[in-house]
Steps between C-alpha positions, in 0.01 A plus 500: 500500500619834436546764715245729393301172520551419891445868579139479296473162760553656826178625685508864468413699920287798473649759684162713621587862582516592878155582639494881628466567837148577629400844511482598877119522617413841573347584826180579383451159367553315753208386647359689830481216741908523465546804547521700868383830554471740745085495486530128604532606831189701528166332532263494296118401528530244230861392506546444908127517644565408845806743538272787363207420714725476800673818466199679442390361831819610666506879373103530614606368833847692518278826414287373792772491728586790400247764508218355684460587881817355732241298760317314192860420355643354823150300570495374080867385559428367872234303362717373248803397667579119511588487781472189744159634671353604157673141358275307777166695408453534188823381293354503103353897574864664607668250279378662237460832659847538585594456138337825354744739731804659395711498767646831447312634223524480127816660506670203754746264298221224538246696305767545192637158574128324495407682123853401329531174658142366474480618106792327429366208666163482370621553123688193542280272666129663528284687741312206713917336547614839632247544710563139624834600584468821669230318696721229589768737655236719666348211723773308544762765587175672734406141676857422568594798636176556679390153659850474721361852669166341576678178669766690656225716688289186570826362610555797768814613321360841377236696638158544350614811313684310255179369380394889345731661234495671205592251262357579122647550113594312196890407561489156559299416226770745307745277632339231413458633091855613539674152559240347254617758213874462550428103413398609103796771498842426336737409758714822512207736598384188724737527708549897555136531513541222785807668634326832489203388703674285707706751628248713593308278692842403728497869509142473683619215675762695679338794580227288657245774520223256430587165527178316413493642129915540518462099495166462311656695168787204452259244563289646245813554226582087594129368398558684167808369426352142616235566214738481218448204383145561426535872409710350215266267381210753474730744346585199189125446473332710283181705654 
């Protein structure tokens, strides 16, 4: 065979030009769900119903607190308070009393903390699971903390005083939506948002001015974090 012959006999390889590089995808088209902004963190009456509802419940009763007459004030939040005497009584009417006071008014950290917090939350994993969770940290945190007083005095090792305080607001259920949240965040800002938090509370822990909430509020942050598992799973299924 010749040589032109052989050559003609050997399989000729397509050689296929290199593919260009996809275009990058600009940021308007990629799709919303992806994309964070700044508005995700305000609620909305459609997007985070519970967090809406909620806060408009907290500014009519911060307003309350604020401007109404100082003896109906003290005897709304008196009535509210959880604590042991009121926890005996009637324990579902200040459970749920206590919850609708700002401890500190609409300006406190816990007012701003509860509408950032809770939005995030309920974007990610609905209104009625949020709402589980804050209400998970508010009556755990509040019977754990609260009960021991009410033994204690039965016990002889306070006096009957203990059994009437002013115990009211929305932090441990904060808490609560605060350690739950941190489980769906990348683990970077999981851990200074846990670092951040957690320092403050050992702040509160060491200035001891109130040490039934000063151990309540870490409680509360734990039985978030505990929920993280299941957080995660509602977060993967779609609502």
């Amino acid at each position: 065979m010749s040589a032109d012959g052989l050559l003609a006999a050997i399989p000729r390889q397509r050689i296929h030009p290199a593919a260009p590089a996809p275009a990058p995808v600009p940021a308007s088209d990629v799709p919303a769900a992806r994309r964070w902004r700044p508005r995700h963190l305000v609620p909305t009456p459609t997007g985070t119903p519970f967090t809406f509802c909620y806060a408009l419940v907290l500014v009519a009763t911060s307003l309350f607190a604020e401007y109404a007459d100082s003896a109906t004030v003290s005897a709304a939040l008196r009535g509210s308070s959880t604590d042991a005497a009121h926890l005996a009584d009637t324990p579902l009417l200040v459970l749920v009393a206590s919850a609708v006071w700002v401890a500190g008014g609409l300006a406190s950290p816990y007012a701003i903390g509860f509408v950032f917090v809770l939005t995030a939350l309920e974007r990610r994993v609905g209104g009625w699971r949020t709402a589980g969770v804050f209400l998970l940290g508010h009556v755990v945190a509040t019977l754990a903390t609260e009960v021991p007083v009410g033994l204690s005095v039965m016990a002889g090792h306070l006096p009957d005083s203990s059994l009437h305080r002013l115990d009211y607001g929305i932090s441990f259920g904060l808490m609560a939506s605060v350690g739950a949240l941190s489980g769906l965040l990348n683990r970077w800002l999981r851990a200074a948002v846990l670092f951040g938090v957690g320092l403050m509370l050992l702040q509160d822990l060491l200035e001891f001015a109130d040490p039934l909430s000063n151990w309540g509020h870490p409680l509360a942050l734990l039985l978030g974090m505990a929920s993280w598992p299941l957080v995660r799973r509602w977060a993967r299924v779609p609502r």
